[in-house]
N, C-alpha and C positions, 0 to 999 in steps of 0.2 A: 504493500500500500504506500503511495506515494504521500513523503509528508513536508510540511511547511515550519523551516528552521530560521531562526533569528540570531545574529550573532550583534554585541555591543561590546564597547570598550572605552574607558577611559585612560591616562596616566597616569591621577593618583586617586587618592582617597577623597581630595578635596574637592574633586569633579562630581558633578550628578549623572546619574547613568538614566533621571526619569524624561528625559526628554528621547531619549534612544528605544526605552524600553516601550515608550506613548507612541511615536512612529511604527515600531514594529507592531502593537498590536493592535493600533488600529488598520493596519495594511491587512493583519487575519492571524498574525503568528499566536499562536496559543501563550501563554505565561513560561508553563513547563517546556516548552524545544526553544525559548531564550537562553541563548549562552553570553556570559558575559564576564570580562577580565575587566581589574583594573591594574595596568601594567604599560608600560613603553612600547608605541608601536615600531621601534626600531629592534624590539625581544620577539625573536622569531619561535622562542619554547614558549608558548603561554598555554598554562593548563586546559584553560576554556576550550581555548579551540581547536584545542587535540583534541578535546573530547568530543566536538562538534564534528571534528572529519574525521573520525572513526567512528560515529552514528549513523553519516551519512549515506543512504544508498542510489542507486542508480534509480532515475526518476525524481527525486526528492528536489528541494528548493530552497534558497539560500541567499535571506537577503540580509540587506544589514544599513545603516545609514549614509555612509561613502563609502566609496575605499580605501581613504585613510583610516577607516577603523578595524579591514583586517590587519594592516601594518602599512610605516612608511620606512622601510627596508624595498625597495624597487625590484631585488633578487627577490627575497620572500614573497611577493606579490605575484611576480611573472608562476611562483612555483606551484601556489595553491590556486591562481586559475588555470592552466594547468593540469591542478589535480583534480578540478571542477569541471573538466572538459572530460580529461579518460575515466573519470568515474563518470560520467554524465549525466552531472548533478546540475541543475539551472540554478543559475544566481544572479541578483539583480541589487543595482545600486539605487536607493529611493530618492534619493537627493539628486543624481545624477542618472536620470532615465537611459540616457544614451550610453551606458554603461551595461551590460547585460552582458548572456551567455550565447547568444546570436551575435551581437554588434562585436565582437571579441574575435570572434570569427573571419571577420573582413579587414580588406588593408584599411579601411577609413575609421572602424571601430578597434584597431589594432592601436593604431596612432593615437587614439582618443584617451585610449586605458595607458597608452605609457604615457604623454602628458599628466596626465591628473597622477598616476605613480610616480613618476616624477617629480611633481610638486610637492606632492606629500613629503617628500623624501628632503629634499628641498628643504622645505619648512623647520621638518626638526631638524637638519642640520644645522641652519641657521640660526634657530632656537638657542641648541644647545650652544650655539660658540656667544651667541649673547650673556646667556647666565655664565659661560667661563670669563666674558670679557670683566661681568660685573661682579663676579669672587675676586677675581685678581685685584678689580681697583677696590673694594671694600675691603682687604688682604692691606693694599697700602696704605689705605687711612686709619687701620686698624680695630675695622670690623671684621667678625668671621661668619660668612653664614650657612646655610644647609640645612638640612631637614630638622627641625626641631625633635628634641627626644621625647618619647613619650608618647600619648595617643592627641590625637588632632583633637577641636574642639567637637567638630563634628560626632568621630567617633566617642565621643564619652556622653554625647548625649542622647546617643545609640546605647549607650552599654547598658543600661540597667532595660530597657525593652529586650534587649540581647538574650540579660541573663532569664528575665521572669519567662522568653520561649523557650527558654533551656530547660530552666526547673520545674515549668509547670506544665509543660507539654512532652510531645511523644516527638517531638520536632529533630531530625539533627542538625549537621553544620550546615550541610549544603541545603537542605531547607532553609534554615534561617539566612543564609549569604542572599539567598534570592529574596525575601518575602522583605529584607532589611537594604537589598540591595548593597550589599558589599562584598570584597574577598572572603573565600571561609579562614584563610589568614586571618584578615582584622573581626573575624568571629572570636577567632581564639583571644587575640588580643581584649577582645569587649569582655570575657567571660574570664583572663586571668584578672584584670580593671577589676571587675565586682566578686573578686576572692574566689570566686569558684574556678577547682579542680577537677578535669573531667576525666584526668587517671582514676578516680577517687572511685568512680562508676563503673565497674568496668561491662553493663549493660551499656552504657549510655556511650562509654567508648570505643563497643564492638559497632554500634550502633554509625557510629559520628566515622568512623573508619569504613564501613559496608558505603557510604555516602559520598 
C-alpha cells in the first residue's frame, strides 16, 4: 500500500518545527509518517531520516518543505534523490513546486534542483564563516561565545510537561519527541532537568529503547 511520508528539520532546538509540521499536514501527511531532526543540514547521518529511507517503499511519497530541509550538503542531496528515483519513491518540494520526482528527470528540472542545492549549500557556508568571523572578533575584545551550557529556555519550559508524559502515561521517548516536538535527545535532557531517572524503570527503559 502506497503511503504519504513527511520529512522536517531544523538546526537547533531554538527553531520551531510547527510551521513545517502545519504545511505537511495540511498537504494530507498523517502526524505518525512525520519525520523530523533537529540537526545541521550540512550532517549527512541524521537519525530521522535514516529512518525515513529505510520505511520507504516503492510507490510511496515524500514530501517535505524545500530542499534545504533534507540537507544543504549539494553531495548529500544529489545522493538521496537518487535514492528517491531507484527506489521509486515520489517526492515533492511544497515551497518549490517545480521541484519534484518528474521535473528531476529533465535537463530543465535537473538545472532547477542543483540551483536551489546549490544555494542551500551556499547559504550555510556562508552562515557558518559569518559566526566564525564574529567568534574571532568577540575572541578580540574579549568576549567568548557558543552554545550556552545547560538547557535553552525553551526547553525547560518543556521539561516538566516532558516529565508529567513520562510518569503519568504509557508514553515513550519517541512519543513524546513528537507530540512535544523535539529531539528524543532533548527528551532525555527535559526528564534528567526534572530528576527523573529512566534506568531507575527498567519497564519504562525496555520501553523508551523498543522506540
Amino acid at each position: 500500500m502506497k503511503k504519504l511520508f513527511g520529512y522536517a528539520r531544523v538546526s537547533t532546538e531554538n527553531q520551531n518545527l510547527q510551521s513545517q509540521f502545519d504545511l505537511l499536514t495540511t498537504y494530507g501527511v498523517e502526524q505518525e509518517n512525520i519525520y523530523a531532526d533537529i540537526d545541521s543540514g550540512a550532517k549527512t547521518d541524521r537519525k530521522q531520516l535514516n529512518l525515513l529511507l529505510k520505511m520507504l517503499r516503492p510507490g510511496d511519497t515524500v514530501v517535505f518543505h524545500d530542499i534545504s530541509r533534507i540537507g544543504r550538503d549539494f553531495k548529500h542531496l544529489l545522493e538521496v534523490i537518487e535514492f528517491f528515483h531507484r527506489t521509486q519513491v515520489q517526492f515533492k518540494d511544497l515551497t518549490n513546486p517545480m521541484i519534484d520526482t518528474n521535473s528531476t528527470r529533465t535537463p530543465e528540472g535537473e538545472l532547477i534542483f542543483s540551483v536551489f542545492g546549490l544555494m542551500a549549500q551556499f547559504f550555510r557556508k556562508s552562515s557558518n564563516e559569518k559566526v566564525k568571523r564574529g567568534l574571532e572578533s568577540a575572541r578580540k575584545q574579549g568576549r567568548f561565545g557558543g552554545r550556552p551550557k545547560g538547557l535553552s529556555k525553551q526547553l525547560k519550559a518543556k521539561a516538566p510537561q516532558v516529565a508529567k508524559l513520562y510518569t503519568q502515561t504509557d508514553m515513550g521517548i519517541k512519543e513524546i519527541s513528537k507530540m512535544c516536538q523535539m529531539a528524543p535527545n532533548s527528551v532525555y535532557k527535559c526528564l534528567k532537568h526534572e530528576g527523573i531517572n529512566i534506568k531507575l524503570n527498567t519497564n519504562r527503559a525496555a520501553k523508551n529503547n523498543a522506540a
